[in-house]
VOPAGU-2260 file (C-alpha; in pm, 1 decimal, decimal comma):
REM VOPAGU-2260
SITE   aa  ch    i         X         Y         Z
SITE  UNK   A    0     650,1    5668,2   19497,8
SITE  UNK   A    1     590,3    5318,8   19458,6
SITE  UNK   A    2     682,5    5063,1   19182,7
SITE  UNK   A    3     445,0    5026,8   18943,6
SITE  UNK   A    4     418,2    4700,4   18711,8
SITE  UNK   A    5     358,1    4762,8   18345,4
SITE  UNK   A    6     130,5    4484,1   18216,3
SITE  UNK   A    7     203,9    4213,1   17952,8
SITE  UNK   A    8     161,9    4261,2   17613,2
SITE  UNK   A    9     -57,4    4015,8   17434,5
SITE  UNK   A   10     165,6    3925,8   17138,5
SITE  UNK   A   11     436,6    3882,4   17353,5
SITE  UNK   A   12     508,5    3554,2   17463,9
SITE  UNK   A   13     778,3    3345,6   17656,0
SITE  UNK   A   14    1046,7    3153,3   17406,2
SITE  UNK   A   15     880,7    2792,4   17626,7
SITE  UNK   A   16     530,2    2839,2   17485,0
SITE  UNK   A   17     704,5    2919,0   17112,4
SITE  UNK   A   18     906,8    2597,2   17163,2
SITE  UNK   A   19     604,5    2422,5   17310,2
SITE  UNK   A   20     405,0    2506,4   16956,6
SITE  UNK   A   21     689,8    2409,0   16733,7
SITE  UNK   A   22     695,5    2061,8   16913,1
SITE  UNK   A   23     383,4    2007,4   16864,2
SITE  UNK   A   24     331,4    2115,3   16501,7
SITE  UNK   A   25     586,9    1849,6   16382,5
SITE  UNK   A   26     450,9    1573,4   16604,4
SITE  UNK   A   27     130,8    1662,9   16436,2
SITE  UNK   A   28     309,6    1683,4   16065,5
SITE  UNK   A   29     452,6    1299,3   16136,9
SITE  UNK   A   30     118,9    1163,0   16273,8
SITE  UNK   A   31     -18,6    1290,8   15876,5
SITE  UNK   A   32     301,8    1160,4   15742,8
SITE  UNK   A   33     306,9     772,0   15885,3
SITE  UNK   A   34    -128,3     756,9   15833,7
SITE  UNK   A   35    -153,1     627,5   15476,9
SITE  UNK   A   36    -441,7     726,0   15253,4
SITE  UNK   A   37    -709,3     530,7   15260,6
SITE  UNK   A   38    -886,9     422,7   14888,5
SITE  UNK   A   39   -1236,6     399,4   14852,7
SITE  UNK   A   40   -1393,4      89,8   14816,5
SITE  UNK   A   41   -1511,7     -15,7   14519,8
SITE  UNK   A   42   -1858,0     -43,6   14426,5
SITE  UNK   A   43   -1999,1    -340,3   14407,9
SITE  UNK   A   44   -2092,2    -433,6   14065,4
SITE  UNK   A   45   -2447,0    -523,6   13967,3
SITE  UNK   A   46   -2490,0    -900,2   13811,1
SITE  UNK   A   47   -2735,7    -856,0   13552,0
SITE  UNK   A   48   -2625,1   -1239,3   13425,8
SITE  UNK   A   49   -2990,2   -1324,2   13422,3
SITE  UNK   A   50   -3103,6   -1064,6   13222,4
SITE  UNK   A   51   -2854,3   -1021,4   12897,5
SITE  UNK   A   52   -3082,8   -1194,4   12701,8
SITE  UNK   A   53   -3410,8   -1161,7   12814,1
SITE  UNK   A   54   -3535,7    -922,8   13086,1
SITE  UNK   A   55   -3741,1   -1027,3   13413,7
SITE  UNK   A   56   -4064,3    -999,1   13277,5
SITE  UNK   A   57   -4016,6   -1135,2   12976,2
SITE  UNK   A   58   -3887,3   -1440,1   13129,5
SITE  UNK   A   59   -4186,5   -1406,9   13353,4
SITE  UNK   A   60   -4422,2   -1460,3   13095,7
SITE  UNK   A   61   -4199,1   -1709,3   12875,3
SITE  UNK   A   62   -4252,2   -1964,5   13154,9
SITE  UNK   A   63   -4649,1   -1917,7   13222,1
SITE  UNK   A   64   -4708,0   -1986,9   12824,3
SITE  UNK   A   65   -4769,9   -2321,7   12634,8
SITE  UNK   A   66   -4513,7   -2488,5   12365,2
SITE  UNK   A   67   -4750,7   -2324,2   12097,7
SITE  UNK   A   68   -4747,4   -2000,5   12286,2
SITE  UNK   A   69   -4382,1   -1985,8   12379,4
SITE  UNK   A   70   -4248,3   -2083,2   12013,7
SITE  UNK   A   71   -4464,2   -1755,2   11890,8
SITE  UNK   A   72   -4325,8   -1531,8   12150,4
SITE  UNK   A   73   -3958,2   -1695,1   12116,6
SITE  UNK   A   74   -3964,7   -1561,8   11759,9
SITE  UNK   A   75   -4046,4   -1208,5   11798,7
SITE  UNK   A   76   -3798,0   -1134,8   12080,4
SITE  UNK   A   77   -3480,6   -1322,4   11949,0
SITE  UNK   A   78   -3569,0   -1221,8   11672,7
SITE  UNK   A   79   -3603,7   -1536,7   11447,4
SITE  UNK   A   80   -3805,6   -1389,6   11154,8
SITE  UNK   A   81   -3977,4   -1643,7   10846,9
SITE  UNK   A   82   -3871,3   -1975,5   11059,3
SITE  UNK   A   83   -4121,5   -2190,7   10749,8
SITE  UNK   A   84   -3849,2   -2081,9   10503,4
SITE  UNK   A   85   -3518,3   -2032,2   10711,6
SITE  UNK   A   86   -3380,1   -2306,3   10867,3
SITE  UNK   A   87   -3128,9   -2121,8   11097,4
SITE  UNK   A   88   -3373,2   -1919,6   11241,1
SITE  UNK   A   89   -3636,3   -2249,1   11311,6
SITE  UNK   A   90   -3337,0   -2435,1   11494,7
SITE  UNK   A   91   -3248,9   -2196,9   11685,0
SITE  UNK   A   92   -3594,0   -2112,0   11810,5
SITE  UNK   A   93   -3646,4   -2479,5   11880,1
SITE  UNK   A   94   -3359,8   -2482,4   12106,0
SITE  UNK   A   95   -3449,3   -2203,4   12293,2
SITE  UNK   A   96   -3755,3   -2362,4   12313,5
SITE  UNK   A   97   -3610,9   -2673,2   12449,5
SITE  UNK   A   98   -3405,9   -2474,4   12706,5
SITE  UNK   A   99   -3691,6   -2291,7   12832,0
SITE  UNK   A  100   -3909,6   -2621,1   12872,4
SITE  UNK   A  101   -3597,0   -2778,6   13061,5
SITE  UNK   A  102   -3591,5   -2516,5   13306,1
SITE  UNK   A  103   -4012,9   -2560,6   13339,1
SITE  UNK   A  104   -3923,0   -2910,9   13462,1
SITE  UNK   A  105   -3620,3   -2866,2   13663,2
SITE  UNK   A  106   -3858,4   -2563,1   13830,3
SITE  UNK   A  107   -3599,6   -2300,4   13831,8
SITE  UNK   A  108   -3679,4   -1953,3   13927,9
SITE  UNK   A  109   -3652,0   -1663,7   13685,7
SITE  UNK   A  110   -3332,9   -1564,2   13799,3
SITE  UNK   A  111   -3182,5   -1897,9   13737,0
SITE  UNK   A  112   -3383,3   -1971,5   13402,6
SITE  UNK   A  113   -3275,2   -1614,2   13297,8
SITE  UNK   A  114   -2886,8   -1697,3   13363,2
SITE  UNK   A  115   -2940,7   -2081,0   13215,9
SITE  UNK   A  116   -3041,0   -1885,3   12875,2
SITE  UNK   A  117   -2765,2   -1631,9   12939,6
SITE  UNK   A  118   -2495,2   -1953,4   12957,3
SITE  UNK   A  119   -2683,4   -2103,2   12672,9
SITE  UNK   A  120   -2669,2   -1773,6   12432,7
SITE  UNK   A  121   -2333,9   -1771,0   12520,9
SITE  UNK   A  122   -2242,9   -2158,2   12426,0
SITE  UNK   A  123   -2443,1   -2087,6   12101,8
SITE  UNK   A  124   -2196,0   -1791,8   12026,4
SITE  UNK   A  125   -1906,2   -2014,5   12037,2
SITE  UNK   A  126   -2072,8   -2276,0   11805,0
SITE  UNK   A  127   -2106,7   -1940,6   11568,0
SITE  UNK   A  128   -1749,9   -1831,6   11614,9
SITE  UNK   A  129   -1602,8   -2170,2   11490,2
SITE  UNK   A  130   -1470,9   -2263,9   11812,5
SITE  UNK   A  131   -1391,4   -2683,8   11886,7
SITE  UNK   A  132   -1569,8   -2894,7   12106,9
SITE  UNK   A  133   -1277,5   -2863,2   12436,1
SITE  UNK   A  134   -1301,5   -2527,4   12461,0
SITE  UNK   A  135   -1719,5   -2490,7   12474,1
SITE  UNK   A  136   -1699,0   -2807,5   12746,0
SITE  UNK   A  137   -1396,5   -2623,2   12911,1
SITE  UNK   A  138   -1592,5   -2283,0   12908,1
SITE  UNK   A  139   -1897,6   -2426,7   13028,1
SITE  UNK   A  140   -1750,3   -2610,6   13342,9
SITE  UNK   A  141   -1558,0   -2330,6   13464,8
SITE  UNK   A  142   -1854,7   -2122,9   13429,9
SITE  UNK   A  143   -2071,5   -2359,8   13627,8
SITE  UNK   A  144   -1854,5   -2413,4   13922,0
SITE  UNK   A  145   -1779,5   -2039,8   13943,7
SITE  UNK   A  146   -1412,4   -2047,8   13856,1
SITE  UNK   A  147   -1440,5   -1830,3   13572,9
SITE  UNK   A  148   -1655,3   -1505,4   13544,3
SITE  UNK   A  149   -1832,0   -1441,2   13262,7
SITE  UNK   A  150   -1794,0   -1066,0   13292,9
SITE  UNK   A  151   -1603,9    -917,2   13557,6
SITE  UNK   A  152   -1778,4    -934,3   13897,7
SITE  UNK   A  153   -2072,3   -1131,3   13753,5
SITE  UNK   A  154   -2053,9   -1573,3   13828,9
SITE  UNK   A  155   -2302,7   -1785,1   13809,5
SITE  UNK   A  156   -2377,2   -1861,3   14159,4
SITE  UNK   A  157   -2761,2   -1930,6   14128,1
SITE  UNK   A  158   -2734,2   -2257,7   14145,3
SITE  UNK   A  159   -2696,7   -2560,3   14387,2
SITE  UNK   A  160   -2453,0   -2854,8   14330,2
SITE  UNK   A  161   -2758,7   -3076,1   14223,2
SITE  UNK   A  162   -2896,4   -2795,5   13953,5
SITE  UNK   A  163   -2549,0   -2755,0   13864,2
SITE  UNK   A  164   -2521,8   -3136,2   13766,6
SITE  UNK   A  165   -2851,2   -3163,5   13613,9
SITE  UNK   A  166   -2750,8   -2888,2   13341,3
SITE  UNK   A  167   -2377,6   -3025,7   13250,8
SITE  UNK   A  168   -2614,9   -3327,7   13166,0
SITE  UNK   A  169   -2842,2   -3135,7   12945,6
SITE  UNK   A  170   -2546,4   -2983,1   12810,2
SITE  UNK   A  171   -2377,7   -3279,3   12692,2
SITE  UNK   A  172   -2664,3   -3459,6   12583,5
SITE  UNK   A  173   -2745,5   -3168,7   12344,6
SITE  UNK   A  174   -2465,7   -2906,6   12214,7
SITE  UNK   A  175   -2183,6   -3186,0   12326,4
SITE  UNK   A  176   -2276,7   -3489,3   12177,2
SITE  UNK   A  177   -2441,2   -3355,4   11879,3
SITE  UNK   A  178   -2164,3   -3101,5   11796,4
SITE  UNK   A  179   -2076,1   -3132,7   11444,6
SITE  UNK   A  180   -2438,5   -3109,4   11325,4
SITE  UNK   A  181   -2471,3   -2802,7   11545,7
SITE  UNK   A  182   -2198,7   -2638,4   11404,0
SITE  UNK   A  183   -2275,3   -2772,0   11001,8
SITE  UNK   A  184   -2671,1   -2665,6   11063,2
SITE  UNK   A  185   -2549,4   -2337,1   11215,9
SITE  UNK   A  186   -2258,5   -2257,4   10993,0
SITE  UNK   A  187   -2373,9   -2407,8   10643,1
SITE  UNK   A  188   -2540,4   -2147,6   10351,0
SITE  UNK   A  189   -2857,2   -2244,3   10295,0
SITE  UNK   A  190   -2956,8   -2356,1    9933,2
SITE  UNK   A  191   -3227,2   -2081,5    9838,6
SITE  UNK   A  192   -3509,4   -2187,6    9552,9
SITE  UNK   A  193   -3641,7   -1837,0    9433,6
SITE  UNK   A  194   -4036,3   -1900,1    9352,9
SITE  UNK   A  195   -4212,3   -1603,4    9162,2
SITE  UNK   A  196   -4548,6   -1516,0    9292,4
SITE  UNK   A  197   -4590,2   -1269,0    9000,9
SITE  UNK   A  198   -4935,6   -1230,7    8919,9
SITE  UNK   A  199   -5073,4   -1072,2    8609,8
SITE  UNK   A  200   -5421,1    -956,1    8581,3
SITE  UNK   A  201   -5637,6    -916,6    8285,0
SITE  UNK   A  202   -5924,1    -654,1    8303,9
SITE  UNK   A  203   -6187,3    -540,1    8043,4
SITE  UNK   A  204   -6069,9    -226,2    7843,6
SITE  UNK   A  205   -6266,4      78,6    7981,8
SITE  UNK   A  206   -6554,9     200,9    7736,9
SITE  UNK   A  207   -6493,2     358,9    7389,9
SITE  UNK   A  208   -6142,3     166,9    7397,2
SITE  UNK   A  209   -6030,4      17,7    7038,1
SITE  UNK   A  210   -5836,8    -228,5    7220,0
SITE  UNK   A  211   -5961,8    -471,2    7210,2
SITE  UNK   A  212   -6122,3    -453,9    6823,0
SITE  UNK   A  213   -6478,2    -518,4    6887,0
SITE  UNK   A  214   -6583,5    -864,3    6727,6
SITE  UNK   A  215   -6755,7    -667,2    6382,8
SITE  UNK   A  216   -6396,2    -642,1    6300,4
SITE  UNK   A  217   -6264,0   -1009,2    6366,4
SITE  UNK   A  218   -6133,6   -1245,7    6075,1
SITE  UNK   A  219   -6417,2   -1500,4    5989,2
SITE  UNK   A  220   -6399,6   -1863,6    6027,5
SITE  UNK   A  221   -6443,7   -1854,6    5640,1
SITE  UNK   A  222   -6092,3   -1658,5    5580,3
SITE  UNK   A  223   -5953,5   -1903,0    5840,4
SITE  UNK   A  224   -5967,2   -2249,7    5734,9
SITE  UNK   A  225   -5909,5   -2092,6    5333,7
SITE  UNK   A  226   -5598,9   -1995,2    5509,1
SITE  UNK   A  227   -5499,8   -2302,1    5689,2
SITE  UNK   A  228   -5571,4   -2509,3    5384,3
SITE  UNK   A  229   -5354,9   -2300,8    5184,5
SITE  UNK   A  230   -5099,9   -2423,5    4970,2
SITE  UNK   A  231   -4716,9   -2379,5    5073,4
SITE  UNK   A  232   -4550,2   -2123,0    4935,8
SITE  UNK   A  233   -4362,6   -2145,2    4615,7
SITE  UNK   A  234   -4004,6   -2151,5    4700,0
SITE  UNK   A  235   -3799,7   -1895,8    4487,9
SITE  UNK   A  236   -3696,8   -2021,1    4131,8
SITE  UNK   A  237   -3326,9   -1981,1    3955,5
SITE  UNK   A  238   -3339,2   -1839,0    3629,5
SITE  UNK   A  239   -3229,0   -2148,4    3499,5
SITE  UNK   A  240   -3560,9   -2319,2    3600,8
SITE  UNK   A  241   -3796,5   -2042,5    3449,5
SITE  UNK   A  242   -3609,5   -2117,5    3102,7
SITE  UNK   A  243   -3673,9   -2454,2    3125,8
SITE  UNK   A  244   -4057,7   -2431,8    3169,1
SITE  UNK   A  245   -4071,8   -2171,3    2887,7
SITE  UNK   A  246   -3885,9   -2464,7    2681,0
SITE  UNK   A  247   -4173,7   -2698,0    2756,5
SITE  UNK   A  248   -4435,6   -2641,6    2587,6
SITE  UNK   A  249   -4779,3   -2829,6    2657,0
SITE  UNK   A  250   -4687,9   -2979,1    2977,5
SITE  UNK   A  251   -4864,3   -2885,5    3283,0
SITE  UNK   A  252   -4811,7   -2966,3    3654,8
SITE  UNK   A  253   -5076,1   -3109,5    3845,7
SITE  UNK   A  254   -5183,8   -2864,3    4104,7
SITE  UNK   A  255   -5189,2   -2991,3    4486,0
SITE  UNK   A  256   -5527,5   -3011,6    4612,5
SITE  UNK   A  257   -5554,0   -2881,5    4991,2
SITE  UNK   A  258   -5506,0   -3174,3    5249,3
SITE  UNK   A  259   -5825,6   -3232,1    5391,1
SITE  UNK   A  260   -5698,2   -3329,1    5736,7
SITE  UNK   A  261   -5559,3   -2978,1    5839,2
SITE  UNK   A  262   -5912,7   -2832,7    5954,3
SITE  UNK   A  263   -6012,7   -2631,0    6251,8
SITE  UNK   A  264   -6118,1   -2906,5    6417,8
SITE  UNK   A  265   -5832,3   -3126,6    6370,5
SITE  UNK   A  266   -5647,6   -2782,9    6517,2
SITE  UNK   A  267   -5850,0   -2785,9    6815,2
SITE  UNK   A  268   -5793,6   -3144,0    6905,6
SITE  UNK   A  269   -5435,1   -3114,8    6902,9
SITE  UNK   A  270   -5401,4   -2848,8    7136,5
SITE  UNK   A  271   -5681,2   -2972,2    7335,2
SITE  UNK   A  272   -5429,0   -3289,7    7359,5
SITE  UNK   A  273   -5144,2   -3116,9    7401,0
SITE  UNK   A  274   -5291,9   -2889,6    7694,3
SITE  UNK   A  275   -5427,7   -3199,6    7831,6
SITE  UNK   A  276   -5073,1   -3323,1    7854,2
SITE  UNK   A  277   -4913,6   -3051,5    8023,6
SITE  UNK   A  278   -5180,1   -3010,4    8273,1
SITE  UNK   A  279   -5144,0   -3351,4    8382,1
SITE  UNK   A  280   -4778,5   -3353,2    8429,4
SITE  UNK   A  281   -4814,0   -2974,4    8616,7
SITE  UNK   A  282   -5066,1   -3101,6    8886,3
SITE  UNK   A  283   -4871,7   -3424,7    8947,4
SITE  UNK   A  284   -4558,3   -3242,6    8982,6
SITE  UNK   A  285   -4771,9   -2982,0    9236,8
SITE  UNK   A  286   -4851,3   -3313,6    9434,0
SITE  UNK   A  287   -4566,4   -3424,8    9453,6
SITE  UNK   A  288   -4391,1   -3101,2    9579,4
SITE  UNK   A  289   -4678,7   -3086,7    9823,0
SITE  UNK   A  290   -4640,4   -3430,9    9984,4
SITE  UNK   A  291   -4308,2   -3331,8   10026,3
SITE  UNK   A  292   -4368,1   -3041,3   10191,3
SITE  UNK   A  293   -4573,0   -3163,1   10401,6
SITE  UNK   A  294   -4352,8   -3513,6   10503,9
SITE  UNK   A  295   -4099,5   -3224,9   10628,2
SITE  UNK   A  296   -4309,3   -3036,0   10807,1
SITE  UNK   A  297   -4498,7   -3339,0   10968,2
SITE  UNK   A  298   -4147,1   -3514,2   11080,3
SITE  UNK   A  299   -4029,1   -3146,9   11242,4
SITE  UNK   A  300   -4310,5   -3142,5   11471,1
SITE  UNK   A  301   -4304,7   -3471,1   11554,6
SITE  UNK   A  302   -3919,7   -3409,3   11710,4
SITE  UNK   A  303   -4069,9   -3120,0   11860,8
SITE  UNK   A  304   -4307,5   -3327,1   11984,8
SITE  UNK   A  305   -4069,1   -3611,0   12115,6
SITE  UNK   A  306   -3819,6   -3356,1   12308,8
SITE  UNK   A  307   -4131,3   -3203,4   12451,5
SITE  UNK   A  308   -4230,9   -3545,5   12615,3
């Protein structure tokens, strides 16, 4: 009988493959080991400079409108409420103003109008927070030239050397060289004059009403003037007195007749005088608050005016 070969088992295997598997599960293990991890990059960050304080289409339609048009519209989005009464509010919506009629001549895009009123807010902010001269022109120039970042990831980079120029010039011609009164108009309390628009209205008493008494019931003209011509009261008398003029016997006083000048008529021309009087002084003090008024008014538009040429 012949020998007979028993076949190989399937989980049976030679001790070279088992080295063969080790080997290769720790070249494997220090491939992972020596490749580092790799971080994700970051993402970029979106520069929304041009829009903190006014968005694109706002800006849009800032730039299309008039003076007239663009000092209305200023108001309502900075907000800058009652600007004929507060004077913080008016200056700052003239500067704005300004700003937004530089970058009209300078023909900036909306982008780089939108970041000029960014820097601008900005600026203004300091001026608020009490901050000296040195540090806004120190802030400003690194901002410019892109050494600084106003936020992170966000520069100004929307401009060209020229532009860049152009606007340290309007800068210092404006916040710069007129810093004190920025800061005094911006930081100074307002004197406040408190004027009462009170109005009272008198209307007729419905009907049947006692109140007004109806005119049957009113004191004559008669019992008037016997009142006004009147004699003065007798003051009080001491004891002393009233024995006296029992003492005397046969003398009498003359009794006072009524002065003829105190008479309704002489009453009415008095206070026809008087009210005379203090109309005349009312309306020219009204004038004169008037022509003041309007001297104030008159010289504020015509700097408007001026910065707009």
């Amino acid at each position: 009988m012949g020998d007979t070969k028993r076949p190989r088992s399937k989980t049976q295997r030679s001790p070279s493959s088992n080295s063969l598997k080790t080997d290769r599960q720790r070249s494997q293990s220090k491939a992972d080991a020596q490749t580092p991890d790799v971080e994700p990059e970051p993402e970029p960050i979106e520069n929304v400079l041009p829009w903190e304080v006014f968005n694109n289409e706002q800006i849009t339609e800032l730039i299309g409108c008039t003076p007239t048009e663009m000092l209305t519209k200023l108001c309502s989005l900075l907000p800058s409420p009652n600007t004929h009464v507060n004077l913080k509010n008016s200056i700052k919506a003239d500067l704005y103003l300004l700003l937004l009629h530089f970058a009209q001549q300078q023909k900036f895009s909306v982008p780089q109008t939108g970041a000029l009123l960014t820097l601008y807010h900005h600026v203004f902010n300091m001026v608020l927070e009490g901050k000296e001269l040195m540090d806004l022109v120190l802030e400003t120039s690194l901002l410019l030239t892109g050494r600084k970042e106003l936020k992170p990831g966000m520069k100004f980079d929307f401009y060209s050397p020229d532009q860049v120029s152009k606007i340290s010039e309007y800068f210092s011609r404006g916040v710069f060289q007129h810093f004190k009164l920025y800061r005094f108009s911006m930081l100074q309390e307002q004197d406040q004059t408190i004027i009462s628009l009170e109005k009272i209205v008198h209307t007729c008493p419905p009907q049947g009403s006692f109140d007004p008494p109806p005119l049957a019931e009113a004191i004559s003209d008669h019992d008037i003037e016997t009142y006004l011509n009147a004699p003065p009261p007798e003051s009080p008398r001491s004891e002393e007195e009233v024995e006296g003029e029992e003492g005397e016997e046969g003398v009498e006083e003359p009794v006072e007749e009524p002065n003829p000048l105190i008479s309704m008529a002489n009453v009415q021309t008095v206070l026809d005088t008087v009210g005379t009087d203090i109309m005349d002084k009312f309306t020219k003090d009204m004038k004169n608050k008037c022509t003041e008024k309007e001297n104030q008014y008159m010289n504020r538009l015509n700097k408007v005016k001026k910065a707009i040429d």
